[in-house]
PDB file of N, CA, C and O in Angstrom, chain B, residues numbered from 101:
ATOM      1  N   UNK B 101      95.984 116.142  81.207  1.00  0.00           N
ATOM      2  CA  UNK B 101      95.702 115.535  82.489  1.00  0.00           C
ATOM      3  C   UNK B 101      96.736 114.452  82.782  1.00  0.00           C
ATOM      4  O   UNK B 101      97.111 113.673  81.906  1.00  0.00           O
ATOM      5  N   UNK B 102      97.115 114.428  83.840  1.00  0.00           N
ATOM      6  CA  UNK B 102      98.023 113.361  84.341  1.00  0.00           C
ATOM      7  C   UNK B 102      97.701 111.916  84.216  1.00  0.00           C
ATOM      8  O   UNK B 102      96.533 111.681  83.907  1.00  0.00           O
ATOM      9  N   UNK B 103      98.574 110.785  84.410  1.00  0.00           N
ATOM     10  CA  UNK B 103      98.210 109.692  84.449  1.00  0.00           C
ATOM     11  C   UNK B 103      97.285 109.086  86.094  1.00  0.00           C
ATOM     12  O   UNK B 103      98.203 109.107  86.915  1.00  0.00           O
ATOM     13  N   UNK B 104      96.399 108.755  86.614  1.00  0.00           N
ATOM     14  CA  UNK B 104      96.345 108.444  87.537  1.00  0.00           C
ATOM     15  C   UNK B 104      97.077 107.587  88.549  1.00  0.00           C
ATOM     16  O   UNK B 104      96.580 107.467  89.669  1.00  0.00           O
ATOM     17  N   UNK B 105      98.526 106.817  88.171  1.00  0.00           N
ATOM     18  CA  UNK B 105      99.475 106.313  88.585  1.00  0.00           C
ATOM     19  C   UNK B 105     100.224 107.555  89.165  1.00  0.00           C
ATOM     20  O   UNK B 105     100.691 107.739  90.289  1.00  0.00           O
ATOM     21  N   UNK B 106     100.196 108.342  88.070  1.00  0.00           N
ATOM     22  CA  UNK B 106     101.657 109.759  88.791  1.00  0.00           C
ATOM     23  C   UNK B 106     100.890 110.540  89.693  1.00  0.00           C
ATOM     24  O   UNK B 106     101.486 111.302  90.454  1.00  0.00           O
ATOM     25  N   UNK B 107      99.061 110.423  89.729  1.00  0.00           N
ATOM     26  CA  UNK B 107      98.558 111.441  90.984  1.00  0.00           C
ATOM     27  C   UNK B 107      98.695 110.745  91.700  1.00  0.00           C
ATOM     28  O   UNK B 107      99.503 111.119  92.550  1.00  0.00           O
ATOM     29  N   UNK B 108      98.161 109.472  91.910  1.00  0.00           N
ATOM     30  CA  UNK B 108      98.631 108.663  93.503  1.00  0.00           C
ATOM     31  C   UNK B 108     100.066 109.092  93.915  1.00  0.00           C
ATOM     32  O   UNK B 108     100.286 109.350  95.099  1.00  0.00           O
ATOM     33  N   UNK B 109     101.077 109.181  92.960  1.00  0.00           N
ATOM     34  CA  UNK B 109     102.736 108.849  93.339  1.00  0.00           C
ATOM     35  C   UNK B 109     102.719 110.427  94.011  1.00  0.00           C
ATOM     36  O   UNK B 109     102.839 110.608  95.223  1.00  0.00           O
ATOM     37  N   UNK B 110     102.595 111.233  93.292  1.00  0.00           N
ATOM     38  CA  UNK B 110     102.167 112.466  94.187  1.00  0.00           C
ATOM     39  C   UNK B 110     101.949 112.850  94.954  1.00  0.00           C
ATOM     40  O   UNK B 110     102.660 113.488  95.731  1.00  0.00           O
ATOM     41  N   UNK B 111      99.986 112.375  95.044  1.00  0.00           N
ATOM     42  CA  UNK B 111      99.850 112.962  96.561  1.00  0.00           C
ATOM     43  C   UNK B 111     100.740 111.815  97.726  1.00  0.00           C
ATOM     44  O   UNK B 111     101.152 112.216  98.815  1.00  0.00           O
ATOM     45  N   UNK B 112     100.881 110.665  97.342  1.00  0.00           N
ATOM     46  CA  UNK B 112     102.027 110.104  99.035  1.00  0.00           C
ATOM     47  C   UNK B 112     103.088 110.506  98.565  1.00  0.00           C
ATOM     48  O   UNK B 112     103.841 109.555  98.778  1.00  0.00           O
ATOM     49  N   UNK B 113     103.649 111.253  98.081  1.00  0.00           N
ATOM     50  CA  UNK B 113     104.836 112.551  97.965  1.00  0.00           C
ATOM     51  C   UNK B 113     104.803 112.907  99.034  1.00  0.00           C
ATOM     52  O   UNK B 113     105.408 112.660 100.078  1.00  0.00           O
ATOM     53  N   UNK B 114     103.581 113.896  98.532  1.00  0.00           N
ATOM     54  CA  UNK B 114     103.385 115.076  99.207  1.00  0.00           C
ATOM     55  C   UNK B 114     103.252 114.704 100.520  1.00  0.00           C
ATOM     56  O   UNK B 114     104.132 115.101 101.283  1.00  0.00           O
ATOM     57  N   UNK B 115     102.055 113.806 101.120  1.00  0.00           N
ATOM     58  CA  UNK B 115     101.844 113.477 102.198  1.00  0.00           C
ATOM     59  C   UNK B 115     102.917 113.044 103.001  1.00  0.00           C
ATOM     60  O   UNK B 115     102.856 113.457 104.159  1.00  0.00           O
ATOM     61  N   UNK B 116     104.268 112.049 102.614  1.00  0.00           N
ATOM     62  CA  UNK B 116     105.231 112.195 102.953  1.00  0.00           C
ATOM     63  C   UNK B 116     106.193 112.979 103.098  1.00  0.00           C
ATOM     64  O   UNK B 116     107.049 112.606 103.900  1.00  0.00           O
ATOM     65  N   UNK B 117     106.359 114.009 102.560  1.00  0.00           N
ATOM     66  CA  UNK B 117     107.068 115.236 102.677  1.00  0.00           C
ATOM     67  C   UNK B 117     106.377 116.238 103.570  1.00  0.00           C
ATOM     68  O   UNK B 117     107.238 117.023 103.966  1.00  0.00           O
ATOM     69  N   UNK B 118     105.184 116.548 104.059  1.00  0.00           N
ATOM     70  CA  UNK B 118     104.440 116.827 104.756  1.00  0.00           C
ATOM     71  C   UNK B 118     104.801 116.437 106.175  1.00  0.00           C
ATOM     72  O   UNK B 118     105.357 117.181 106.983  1.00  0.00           O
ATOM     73  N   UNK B 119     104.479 115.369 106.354  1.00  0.00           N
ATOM     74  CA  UNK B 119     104.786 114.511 107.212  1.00  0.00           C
ATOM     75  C   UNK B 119     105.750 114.301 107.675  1.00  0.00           C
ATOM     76  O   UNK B 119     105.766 114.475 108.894  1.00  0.00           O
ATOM     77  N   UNK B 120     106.964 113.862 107.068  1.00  0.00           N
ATOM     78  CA  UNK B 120     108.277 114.008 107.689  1.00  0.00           C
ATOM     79  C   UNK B 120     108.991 114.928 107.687  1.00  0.00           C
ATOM     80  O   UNK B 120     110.008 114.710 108.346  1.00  0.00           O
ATOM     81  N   UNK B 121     108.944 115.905 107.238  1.00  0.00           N
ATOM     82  CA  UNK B 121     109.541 117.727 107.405  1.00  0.00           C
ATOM     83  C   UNK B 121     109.171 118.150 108.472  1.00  0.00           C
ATOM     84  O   UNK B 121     109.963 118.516 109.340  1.00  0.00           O
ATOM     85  N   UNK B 122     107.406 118.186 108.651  1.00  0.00           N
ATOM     86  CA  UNK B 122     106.816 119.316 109.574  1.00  0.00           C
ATOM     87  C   UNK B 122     105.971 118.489 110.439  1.00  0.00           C
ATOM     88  O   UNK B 122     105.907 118.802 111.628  1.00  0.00           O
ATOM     89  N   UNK B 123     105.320 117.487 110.013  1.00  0.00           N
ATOM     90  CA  UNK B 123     104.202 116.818 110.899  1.00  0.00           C
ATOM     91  C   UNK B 123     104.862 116.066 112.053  1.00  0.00           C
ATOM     92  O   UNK B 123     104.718 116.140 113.273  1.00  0.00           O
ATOM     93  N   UNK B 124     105.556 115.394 111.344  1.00  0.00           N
ATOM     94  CA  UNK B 124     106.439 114.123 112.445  1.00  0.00           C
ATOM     95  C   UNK B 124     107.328 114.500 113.752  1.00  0.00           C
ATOM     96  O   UNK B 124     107.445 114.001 114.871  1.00  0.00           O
ATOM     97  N   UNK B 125     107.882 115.581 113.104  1.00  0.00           N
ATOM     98  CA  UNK B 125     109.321 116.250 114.666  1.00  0.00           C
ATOM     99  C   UNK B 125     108.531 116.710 115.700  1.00  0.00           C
ATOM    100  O   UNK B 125     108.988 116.918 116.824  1.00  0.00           O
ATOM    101  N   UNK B 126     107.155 116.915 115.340  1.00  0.00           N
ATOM    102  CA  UNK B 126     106.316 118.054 116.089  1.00  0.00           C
ATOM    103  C   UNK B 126     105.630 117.314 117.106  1.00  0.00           C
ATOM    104  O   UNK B 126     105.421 117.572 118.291  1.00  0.00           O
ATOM    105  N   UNK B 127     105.192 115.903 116.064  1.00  0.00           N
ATOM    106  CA  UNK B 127     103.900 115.052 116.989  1.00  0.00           C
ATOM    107  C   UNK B 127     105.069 114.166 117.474  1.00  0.00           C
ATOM    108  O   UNK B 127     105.357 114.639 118.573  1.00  0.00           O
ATOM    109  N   UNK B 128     105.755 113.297 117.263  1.00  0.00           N
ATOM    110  CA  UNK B 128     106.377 112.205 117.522  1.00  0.00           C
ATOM    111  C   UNK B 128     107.637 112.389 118.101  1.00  0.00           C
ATOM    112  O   UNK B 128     108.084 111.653 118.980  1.00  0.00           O
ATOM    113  N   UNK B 129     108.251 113.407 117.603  1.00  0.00           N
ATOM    114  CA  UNK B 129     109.813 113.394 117.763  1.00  0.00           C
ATOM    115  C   UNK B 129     110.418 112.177 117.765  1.00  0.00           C
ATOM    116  O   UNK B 129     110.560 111.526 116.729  1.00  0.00           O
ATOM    117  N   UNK B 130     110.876 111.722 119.084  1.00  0.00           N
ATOM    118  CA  UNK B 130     112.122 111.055 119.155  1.00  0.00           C
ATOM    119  C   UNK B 130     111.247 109.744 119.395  1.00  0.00           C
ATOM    120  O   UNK B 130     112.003 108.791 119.206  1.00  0.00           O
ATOM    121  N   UNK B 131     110.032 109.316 119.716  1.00  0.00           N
ATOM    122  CA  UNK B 131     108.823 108.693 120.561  1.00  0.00           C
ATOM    123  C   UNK B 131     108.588 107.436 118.441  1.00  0.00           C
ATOM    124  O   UNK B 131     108.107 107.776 117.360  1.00  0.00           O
ATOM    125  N   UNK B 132     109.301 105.970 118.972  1.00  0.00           N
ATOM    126  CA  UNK B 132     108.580 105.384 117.813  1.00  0.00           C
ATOM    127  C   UNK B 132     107.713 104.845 118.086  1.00  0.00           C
ATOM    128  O   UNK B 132     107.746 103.797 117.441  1.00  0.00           O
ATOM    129  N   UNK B 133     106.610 104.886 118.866  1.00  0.00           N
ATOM    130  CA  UNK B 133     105.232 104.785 119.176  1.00  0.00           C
ATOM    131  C   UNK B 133     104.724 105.680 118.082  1.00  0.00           C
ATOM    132  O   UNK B 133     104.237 105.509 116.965  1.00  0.00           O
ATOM    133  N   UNK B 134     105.061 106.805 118.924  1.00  0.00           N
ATOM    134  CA  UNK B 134     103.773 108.029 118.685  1.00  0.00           C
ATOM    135  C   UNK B 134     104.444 108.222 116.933  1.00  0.00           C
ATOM    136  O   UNK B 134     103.652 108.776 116.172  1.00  0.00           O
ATOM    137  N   UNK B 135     105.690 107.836 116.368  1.00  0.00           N
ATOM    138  CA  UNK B 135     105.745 107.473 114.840  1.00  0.00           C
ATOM    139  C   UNK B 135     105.342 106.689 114.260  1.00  0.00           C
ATOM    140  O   UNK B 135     104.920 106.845 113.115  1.00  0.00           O
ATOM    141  N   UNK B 136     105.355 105.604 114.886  1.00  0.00           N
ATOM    142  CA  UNK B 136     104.036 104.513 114.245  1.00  0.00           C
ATOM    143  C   UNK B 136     102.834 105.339 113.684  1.00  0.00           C
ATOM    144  O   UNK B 136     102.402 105.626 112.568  1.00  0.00           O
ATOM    145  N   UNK B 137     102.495 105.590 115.006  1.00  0.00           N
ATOM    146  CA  UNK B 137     100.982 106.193 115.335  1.00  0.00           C
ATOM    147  C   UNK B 137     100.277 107.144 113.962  1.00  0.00           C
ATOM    148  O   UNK B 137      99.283 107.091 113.237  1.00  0.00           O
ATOM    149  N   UNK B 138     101.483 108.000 114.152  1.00  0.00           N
ATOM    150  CA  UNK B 138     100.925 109.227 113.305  1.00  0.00           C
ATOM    151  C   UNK B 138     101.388 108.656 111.412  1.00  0.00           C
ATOM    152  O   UNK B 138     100.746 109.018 110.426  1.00  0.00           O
ATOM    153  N   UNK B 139     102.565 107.772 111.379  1.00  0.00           N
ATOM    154  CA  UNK B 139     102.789 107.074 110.282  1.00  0.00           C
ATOM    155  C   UNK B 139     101.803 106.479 109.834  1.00  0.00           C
ATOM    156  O   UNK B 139     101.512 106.893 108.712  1.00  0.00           O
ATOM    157  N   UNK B 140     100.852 105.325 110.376  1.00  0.00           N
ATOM    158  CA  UNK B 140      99.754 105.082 110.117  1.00  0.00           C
ATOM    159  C   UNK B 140      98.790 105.901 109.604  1.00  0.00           C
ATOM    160  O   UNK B 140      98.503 105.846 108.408  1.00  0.00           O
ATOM    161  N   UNK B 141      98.238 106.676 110.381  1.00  0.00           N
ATOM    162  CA  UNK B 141      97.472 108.094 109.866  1.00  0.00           C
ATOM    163  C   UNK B 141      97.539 108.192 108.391  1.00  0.00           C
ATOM    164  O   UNK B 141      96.746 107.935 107.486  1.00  0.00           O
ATOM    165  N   UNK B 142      99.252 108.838 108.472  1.00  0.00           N
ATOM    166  CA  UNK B 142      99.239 109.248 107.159  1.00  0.00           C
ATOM    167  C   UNK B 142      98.786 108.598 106.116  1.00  0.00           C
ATOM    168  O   UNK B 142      98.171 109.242 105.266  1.00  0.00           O
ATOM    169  N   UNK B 143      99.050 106.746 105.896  1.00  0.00           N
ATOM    170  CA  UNK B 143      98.467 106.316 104.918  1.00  0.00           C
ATOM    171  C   UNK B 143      97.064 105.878 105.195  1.00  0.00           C
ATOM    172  O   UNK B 143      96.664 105.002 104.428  1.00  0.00           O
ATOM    173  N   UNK B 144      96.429 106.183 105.885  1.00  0.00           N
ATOM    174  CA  UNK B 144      95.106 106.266 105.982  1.00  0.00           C
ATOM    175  C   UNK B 144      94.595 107.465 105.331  1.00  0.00           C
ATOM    176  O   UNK B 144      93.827 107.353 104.375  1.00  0.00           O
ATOM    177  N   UNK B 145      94.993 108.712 105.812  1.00  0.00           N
ATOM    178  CA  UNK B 145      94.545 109.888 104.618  1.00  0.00           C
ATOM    179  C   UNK B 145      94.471 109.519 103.307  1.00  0.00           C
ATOM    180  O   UNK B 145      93.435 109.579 102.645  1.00  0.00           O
ATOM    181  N   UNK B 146      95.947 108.987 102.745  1.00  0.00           N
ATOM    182  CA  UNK B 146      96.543 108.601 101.768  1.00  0.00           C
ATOM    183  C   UNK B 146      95.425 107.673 100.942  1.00  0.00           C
ATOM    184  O   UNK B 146      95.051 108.080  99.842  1.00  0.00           O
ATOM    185  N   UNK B 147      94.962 106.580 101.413  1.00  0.00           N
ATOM    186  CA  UNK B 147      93.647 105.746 101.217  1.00  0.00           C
ATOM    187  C   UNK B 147      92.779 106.023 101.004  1.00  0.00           C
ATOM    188  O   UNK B 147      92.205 105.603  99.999  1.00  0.00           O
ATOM    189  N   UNK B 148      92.087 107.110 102.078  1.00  0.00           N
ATOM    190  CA  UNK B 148      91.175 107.771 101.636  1.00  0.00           C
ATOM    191  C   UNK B 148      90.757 108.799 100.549  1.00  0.00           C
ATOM    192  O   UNK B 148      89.909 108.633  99.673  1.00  0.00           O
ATOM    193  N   UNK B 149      91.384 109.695 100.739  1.00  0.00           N
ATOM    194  CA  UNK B 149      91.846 110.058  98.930  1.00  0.00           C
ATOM    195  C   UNK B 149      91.421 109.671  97.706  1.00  0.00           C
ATOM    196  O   UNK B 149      90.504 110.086  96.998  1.00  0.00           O
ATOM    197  N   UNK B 150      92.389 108.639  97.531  1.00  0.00           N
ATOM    198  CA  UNK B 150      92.606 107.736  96.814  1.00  0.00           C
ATOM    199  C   UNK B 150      91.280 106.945  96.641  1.00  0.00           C
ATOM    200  O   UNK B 150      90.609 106.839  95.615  1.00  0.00           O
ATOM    201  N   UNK B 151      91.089 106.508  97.653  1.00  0.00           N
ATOM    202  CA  UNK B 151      89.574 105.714  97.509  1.00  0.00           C
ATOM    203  C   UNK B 151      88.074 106.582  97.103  1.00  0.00           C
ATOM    204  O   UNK B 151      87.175 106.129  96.395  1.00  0.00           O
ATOM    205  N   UNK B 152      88.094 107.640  97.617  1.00  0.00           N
ATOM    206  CA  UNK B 152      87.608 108.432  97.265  1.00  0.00           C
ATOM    207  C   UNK B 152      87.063 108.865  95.711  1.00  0.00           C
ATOM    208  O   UNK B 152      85.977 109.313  95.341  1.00  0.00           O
ATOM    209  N   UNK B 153      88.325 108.522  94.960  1.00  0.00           N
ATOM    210  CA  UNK B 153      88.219 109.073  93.493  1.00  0.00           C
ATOM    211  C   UNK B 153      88.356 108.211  92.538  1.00  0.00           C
ATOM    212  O   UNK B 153      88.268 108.465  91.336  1.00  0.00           O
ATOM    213  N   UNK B 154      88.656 106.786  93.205  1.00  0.00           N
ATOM    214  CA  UNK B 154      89.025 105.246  92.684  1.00  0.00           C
ATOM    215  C   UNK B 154      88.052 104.112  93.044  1.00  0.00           C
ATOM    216  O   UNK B 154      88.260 103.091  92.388  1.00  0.00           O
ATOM    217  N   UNK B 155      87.262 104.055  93.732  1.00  0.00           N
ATOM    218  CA  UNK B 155      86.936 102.928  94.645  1.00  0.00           C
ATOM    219  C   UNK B 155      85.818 103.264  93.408  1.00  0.00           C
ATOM    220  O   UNK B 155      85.362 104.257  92.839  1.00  0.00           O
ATOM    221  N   UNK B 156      85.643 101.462  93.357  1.00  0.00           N
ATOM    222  CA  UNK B 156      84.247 101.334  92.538  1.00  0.00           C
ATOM    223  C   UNK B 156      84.180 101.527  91.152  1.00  0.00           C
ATOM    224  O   UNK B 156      83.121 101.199  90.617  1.00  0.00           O
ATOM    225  N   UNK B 157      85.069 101.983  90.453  1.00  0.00           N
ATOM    226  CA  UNK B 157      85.787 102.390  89.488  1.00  0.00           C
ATOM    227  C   UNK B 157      85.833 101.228  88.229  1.00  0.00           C
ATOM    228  O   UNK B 157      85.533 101.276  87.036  1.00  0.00           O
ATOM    229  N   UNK B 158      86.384 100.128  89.157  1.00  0.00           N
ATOM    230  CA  UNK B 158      87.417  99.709  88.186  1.00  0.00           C
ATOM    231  C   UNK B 158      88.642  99.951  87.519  1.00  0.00           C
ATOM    232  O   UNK B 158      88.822  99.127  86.622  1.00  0.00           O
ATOM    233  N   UNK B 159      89.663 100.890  87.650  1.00  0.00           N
ATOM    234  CA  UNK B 159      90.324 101.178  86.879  1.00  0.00           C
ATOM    235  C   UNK B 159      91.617 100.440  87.230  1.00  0.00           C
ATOM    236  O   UNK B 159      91.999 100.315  88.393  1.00  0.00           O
ATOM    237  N   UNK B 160      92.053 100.117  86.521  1.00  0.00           N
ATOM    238  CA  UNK B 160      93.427  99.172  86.608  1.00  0.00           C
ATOM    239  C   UNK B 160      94.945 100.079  86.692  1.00  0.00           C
ATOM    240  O   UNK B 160      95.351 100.866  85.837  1.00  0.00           O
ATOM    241  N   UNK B 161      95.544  99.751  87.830  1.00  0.00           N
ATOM    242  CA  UNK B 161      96.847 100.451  88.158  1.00  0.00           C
ATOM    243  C   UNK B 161      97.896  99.994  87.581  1.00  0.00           C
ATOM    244  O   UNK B 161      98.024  98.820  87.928  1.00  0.00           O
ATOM    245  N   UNK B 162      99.193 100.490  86.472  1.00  0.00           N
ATOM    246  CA  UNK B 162     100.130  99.580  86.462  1.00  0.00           C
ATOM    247  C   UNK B 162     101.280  99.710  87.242  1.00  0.00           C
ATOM    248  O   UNK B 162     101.651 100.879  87.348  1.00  0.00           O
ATOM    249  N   UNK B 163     102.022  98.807  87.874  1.00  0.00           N
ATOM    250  CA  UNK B 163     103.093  98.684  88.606  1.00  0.00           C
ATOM    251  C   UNK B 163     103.663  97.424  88.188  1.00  0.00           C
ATOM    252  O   UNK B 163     103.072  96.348  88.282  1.00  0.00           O
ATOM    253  N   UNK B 164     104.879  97.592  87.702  1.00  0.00           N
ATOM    254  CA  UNK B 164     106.113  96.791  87.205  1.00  0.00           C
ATOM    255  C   UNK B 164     105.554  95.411  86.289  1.00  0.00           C
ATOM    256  O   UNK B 164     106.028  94.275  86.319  1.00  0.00           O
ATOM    257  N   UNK B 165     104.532  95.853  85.576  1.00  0.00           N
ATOM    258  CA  UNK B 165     104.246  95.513  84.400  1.00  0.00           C
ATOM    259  C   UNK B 165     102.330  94.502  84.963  1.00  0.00           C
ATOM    260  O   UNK B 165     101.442  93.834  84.432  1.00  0.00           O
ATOM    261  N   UNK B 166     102.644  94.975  86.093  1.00  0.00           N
ATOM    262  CA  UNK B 166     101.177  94.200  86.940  1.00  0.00           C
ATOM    263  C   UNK B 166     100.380  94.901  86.732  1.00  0.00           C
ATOM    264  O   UNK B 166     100.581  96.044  86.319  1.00  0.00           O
ATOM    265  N   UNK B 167      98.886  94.240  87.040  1.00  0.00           N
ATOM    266  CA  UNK B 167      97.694  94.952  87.270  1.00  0.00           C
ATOM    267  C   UNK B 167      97.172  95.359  88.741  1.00  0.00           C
ATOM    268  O   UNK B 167      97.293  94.321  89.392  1.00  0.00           O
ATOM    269  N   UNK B 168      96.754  96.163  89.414  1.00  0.00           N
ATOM    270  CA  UNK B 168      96.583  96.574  91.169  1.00  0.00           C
ATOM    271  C   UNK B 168      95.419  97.467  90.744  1.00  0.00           C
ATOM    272  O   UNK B 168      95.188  98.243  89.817  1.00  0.00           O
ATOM    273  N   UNK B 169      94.698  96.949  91.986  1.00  0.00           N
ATOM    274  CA  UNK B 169      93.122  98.151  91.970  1.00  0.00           C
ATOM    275  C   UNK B 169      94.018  99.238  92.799  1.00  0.00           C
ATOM    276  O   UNK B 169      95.151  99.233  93.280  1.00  0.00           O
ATOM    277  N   UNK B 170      93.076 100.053  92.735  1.00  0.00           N
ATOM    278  CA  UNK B 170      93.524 101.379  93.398  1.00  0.00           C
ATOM    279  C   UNK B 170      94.300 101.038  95.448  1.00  0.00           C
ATOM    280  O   UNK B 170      95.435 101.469  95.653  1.00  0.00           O
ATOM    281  N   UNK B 171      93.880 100.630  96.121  1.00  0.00           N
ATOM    282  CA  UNK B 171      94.013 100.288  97.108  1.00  0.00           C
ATOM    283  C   UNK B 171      95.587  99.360  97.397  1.00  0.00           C
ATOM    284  O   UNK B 171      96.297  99.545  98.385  1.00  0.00           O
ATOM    285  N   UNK B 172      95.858  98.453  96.386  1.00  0.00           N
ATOM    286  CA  UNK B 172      97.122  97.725  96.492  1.00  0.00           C
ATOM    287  C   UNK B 172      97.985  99.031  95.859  1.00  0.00           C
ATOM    288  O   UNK B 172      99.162  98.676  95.914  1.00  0.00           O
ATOM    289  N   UNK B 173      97.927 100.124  95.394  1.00  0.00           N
ATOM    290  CA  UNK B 173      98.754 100.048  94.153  1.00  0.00           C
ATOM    291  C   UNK B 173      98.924 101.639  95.277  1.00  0.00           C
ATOM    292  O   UNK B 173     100.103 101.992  95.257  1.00  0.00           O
ATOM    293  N   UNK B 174      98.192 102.426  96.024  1.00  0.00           N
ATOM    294  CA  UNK B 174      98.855 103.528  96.922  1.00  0.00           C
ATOM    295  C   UNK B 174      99.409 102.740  98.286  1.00  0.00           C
ATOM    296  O   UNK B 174     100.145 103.376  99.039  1.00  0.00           O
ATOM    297  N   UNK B 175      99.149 101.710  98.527  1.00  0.00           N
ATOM    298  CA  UNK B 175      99.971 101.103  99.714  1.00  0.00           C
ATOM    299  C   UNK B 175     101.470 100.572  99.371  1.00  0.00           C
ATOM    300  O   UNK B 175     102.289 100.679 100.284  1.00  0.00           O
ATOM    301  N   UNK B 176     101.723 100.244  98.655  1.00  0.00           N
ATOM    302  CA  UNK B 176     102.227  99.797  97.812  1.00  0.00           C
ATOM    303  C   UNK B 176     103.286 100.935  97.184  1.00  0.00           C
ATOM    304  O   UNK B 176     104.463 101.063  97.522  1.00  0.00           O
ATOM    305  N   UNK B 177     102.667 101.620  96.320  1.00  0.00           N
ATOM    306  CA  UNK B 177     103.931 102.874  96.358  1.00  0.00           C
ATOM    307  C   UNK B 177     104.349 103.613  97.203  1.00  0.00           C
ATOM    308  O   UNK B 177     105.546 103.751  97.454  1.00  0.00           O
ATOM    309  N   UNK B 178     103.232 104.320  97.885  1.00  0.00           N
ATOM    310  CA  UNK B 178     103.297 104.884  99.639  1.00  0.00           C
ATOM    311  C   UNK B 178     104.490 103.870 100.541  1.00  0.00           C
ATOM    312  O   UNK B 178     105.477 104.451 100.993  1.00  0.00           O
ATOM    313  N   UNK B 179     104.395 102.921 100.681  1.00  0.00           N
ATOM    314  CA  UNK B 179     105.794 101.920 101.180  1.00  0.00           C
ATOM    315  C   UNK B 179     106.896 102.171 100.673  1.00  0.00           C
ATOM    316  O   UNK B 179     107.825 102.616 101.348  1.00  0.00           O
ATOM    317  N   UNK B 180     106.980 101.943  99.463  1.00  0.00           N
ATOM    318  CA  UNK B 180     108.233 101.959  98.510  1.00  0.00           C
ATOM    319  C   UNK B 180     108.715 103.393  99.111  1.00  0.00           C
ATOM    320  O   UNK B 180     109.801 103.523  99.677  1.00  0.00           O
ATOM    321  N   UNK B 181     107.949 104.270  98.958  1.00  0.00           N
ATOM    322  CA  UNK B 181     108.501 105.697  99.326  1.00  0.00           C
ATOM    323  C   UNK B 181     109.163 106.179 100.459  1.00  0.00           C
ATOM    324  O   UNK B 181     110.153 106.857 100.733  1.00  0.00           O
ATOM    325  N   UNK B 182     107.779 105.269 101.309  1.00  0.00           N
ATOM    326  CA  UNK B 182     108.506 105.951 102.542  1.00  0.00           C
ATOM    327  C   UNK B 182     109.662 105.236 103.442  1.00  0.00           C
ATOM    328  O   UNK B 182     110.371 105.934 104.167  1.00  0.00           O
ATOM    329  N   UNK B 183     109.785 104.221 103.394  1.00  0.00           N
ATOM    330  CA  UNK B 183     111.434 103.424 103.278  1.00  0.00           C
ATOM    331  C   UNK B 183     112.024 103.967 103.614  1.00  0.00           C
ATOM    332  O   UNK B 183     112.354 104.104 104.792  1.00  0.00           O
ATOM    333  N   UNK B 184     112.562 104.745 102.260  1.00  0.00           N
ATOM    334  CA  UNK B 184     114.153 105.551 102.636  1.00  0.00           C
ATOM    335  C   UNK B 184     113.777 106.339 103.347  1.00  0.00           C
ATOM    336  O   UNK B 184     114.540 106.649 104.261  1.00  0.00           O
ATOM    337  N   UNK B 185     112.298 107.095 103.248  1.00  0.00           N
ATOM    338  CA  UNK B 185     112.498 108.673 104.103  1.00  0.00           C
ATOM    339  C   UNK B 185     112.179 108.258 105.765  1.00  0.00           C
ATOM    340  O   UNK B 185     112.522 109.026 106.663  1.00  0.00           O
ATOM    341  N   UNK B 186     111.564 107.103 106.017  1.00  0.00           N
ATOM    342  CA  UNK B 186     111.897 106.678 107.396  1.00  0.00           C
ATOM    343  C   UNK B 186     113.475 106.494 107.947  1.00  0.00           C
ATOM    344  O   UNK B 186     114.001 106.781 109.023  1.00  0.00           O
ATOM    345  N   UNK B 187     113.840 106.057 107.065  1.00  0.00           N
ATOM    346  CA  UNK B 187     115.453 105.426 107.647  1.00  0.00           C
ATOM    347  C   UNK B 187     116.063 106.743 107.745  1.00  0.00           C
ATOM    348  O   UNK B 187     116.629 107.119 108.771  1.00  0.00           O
ATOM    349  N   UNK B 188     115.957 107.436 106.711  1.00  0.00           N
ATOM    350  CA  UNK B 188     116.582 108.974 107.160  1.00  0.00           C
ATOM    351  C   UNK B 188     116.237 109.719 108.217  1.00  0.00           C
ATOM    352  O   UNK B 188     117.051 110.354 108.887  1.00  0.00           O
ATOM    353  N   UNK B 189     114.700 109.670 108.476  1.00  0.00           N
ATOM    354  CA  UNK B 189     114.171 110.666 109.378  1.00  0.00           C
ATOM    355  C   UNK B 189     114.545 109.792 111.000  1.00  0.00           C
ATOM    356  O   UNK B 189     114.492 110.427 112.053  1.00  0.00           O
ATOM    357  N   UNK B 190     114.951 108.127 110.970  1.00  0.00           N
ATOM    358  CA  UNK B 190     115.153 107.552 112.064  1.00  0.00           C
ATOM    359  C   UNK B 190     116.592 107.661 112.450  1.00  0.00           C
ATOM    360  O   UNK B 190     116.966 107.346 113.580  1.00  0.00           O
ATOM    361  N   UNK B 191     117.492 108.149 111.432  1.00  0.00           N
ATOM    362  CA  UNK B 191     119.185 108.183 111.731  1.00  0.00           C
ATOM    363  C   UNK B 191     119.077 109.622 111.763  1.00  0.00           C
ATOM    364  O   UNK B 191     120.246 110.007 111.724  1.00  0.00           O
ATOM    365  N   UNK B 192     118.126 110.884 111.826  1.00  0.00           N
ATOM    366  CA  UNK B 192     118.304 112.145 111.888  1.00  0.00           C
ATOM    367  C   UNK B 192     117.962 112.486 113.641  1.00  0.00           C
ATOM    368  O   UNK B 192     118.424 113.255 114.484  1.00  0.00           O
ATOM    369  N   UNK B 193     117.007 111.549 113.605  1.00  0.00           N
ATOM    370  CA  UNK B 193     116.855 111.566 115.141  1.00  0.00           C
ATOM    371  C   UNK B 193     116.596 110.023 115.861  1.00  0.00           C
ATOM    372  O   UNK B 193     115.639 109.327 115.522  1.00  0.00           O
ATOM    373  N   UNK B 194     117.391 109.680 116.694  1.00  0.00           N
ATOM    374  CA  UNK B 194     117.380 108.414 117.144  1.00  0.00           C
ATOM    375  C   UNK B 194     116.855 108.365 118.790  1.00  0.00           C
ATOM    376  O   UNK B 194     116.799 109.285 119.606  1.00  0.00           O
ATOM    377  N   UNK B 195     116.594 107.316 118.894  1.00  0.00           N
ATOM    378  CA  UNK B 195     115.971 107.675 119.695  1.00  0.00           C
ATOM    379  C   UNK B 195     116.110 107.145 120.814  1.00  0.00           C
ATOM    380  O   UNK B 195     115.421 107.518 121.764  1.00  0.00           O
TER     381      UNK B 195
END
């Protein structure tokens, strides 16, 4: 079984790769409103999830030698991630 650090890092992978491949050009295009919009979303799924299978728990997340409940610790990597793939997906189409 996986670590529960590498399934969070995962599914906002996935959800980001999801999202900015196929979800984003479709709903938002060129519109950084309607990328906000649907950007948000995504880490709301992302949360939910997550909270879903974490919340109430207790279980302690590590990140860069810290402790994070479940909730700091997918916002938190989910950011880190999606960074670069915003800046790419914003210089692929500008707007």
């Amino acid at each position: 079984m996986l670590p529960a650090e590498l399934l969070v890092v995962l599914l906002n992978l996935s959800i980001l790769l999801v999202c900015y491949l196929h979800v984003f050009p479709r709903v938002a295009g060129k519109s950084l409103g309607k990328l906000a919009i649907a950007s948000g979303s995504a880490i709301i799924l992302s949360l939910i999830i997550v909270g879903s299978k974490y919340m109430g728990l207790g279980y302690p997340f590590l990140l860069l030698g810290g402790s994070l409940n479940w909730f700091w610790y997918t916002l938190i990597t989910y950011a880190l991630m999606e960074i670069p793939i915003a800046i790419w997906y914003l210089k692929r189409n500008p707007s």
